[in-house]
C-alpha positions as CSV (number, residue, x, y, z in Angstrom):
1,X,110.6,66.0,101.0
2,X,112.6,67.8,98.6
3,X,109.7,70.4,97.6
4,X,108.6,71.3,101.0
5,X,112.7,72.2,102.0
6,X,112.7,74.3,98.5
7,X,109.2,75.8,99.5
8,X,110.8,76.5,103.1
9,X,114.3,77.3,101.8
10,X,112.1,80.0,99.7
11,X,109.6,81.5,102.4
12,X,113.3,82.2,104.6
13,X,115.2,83.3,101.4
14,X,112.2,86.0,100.8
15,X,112.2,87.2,104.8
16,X,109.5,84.7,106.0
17,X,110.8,84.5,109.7
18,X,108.9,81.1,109.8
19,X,109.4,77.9,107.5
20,X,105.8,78.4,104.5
21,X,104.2,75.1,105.5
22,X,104.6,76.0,109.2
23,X,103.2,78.8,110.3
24,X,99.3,78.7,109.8
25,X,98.9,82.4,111.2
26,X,101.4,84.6,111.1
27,X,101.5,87.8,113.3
28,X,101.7,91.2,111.5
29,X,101.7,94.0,113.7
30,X,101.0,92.4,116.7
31,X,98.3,90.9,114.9
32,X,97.7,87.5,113.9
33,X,96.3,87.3,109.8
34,X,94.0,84.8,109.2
35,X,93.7,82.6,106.3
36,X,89.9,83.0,106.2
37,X,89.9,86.3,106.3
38,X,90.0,89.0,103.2
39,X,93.0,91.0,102.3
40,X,91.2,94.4,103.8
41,X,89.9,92.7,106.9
42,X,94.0,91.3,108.1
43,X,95.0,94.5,106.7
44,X,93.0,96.7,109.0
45,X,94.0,94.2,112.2
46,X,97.7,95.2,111.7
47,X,98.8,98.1,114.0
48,X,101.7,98.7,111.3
49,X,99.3,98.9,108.2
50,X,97.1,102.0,109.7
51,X,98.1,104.1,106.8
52,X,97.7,101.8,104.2
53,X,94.2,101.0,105.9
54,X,93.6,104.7,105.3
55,X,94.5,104.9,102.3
56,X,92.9,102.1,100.7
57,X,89.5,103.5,102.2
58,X,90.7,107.6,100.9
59,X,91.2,106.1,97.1
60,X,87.6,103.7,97.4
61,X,89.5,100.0,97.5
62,X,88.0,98.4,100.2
63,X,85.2,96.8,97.8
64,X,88.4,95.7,95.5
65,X,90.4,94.0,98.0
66,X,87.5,92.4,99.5
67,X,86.4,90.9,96.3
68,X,87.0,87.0,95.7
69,X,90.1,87.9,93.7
70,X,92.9,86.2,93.8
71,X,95.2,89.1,94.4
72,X,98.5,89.8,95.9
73,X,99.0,93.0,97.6
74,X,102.7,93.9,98.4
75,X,102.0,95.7,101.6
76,X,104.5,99.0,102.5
77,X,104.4,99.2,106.4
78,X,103.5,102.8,108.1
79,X,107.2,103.4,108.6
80,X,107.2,102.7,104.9
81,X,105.2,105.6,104.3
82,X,107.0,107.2,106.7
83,X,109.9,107.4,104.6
84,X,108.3,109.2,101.6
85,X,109.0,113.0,101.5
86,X,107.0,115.3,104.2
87,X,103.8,115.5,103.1
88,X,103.0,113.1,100.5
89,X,101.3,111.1,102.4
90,X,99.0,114.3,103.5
91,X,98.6,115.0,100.2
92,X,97.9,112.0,98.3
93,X,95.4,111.3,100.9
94,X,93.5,114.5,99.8
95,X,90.2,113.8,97.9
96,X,91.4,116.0,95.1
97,X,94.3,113.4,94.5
98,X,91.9,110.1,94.7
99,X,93.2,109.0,91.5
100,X,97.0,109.1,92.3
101,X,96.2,107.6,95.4
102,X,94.8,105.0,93.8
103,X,97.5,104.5,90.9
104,X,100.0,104.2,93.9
105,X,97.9,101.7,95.5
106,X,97.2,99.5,92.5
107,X,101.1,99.3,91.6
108,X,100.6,97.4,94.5
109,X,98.6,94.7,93.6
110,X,99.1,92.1,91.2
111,X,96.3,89.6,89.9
112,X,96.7,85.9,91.0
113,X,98.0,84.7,94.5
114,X,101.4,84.7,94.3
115,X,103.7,83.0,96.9
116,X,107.3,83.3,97.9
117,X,108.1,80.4,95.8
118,X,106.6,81.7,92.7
119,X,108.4,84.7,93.1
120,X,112.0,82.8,93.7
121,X,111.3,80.5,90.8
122,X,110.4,83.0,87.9
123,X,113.4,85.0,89.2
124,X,115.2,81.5,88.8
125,X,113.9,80.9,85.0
126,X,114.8,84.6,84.1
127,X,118.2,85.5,85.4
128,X,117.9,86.1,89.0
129,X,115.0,88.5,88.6
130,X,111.2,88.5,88.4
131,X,108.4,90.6,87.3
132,X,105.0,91.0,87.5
133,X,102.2,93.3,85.9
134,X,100.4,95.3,88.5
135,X,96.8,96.1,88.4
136,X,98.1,99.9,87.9
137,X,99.8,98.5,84.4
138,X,103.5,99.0,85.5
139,X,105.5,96.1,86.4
140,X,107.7,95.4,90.0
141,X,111.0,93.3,89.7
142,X,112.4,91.6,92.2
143,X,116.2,89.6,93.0
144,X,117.8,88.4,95.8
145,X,119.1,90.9,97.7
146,X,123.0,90.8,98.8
147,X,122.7,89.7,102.5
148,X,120.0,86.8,101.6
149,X,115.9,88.2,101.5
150,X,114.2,89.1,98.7
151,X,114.2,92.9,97.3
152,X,111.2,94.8,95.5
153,X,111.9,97.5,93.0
154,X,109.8,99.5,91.2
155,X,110.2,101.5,87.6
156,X,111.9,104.4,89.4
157,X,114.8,102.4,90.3
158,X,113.8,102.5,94.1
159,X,114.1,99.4,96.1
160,X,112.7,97.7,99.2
161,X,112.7,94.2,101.3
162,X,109.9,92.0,101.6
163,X,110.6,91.8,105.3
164,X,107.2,89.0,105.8
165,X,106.3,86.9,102.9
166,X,103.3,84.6,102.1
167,X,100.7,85.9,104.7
168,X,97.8,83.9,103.2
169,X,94.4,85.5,102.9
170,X,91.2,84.4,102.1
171,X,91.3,86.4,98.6
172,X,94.8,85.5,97.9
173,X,98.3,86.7,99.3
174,X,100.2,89.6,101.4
175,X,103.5,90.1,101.4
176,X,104.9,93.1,103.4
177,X,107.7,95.0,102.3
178,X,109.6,98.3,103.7
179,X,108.7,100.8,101.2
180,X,106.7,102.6,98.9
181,X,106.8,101.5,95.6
182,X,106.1,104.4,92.9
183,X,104.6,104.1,89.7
């Protein structure tokens, strides 16, 4: 009894807005992700993924996420893009910029399905904070944020929320955060 409260108690510290062992399908812009599903194939169900959908398919991922894996994929939201600087978006998306697309997309990603507890309890054996190698070959931290949840931050200094955690996939894990992480 006392691992599945800490596995709850760590789903609603990271922004889960339903206890880990609970909730079977979770709804992600207006969509429900299934567990038997790939990463790509929840992703593109999501009404507020649209422009990661894009860009996954503009930098040639789809065949990457849809692999076996495991993989995590911190997923920015399209008002997450949103916030980036007028046209970045536009121009990252251009085939002349397919590699920085796809650097920005791959500090996304982390090898290994990785769930809201792992996260709180390598923060917990290293100080309050966690970090993990992307597949890009920078790392993201994260800590608890102030007013409880779970902040993201990247090698910039910039920081976001997980705002839905541990949306399991049938190639490993989504969690979906506010912002754009930079390498």
């Amino acid at each position: 009894m006392a691992i599945r409260t800490s596995l709850i108690a760590a789903a609603l510290a990271l922004g889960g807005t339903a206890p880990l062992l609970a909730q079977h399908n979770p709804m992600v812009g207006g969509a429900a992700m299934y567990p038997s599903k790939t990463i790509v194939q929840n992703a593109m169900n999501s009404k507020d993924h649209t422009t990661l959908v894009a860009a996954v398919k503009a930098a040639g991922l789809v065949d990457t996420l849809s692999r076996a894996g495991p993989l995590t994929v911190f997923a920015p939201t399209n008002a997450a893009f949103a916030k980036l600087p007028a046209g970045t978006v536009d121009t990252l998306l251009k085939p002349e910029n397919k590699a920085k697309l796809k650097s920005v997309l791959t500090y996304h990603v982390v090898p290994g399905s990785i769930s809201a507890a792992d996260i709180a309890a390598k923060a917990e054996a290293h100080g309050g904070t966690a970090s993990y190698k992307t597949v890009e070959g920078e790392k993201l931290m994260f800590k608890k944020g102030p007013n409880g949840g779970w902040l993201i931050m990247d090698g910039k200094g910039d920081t976001g929320h997980i705002t839905i955690a541990n949306v399991r996939q049938s190639n490993g894990m989504i969690h979906v955060i506010d912002t754009v992480m930079m390498p």
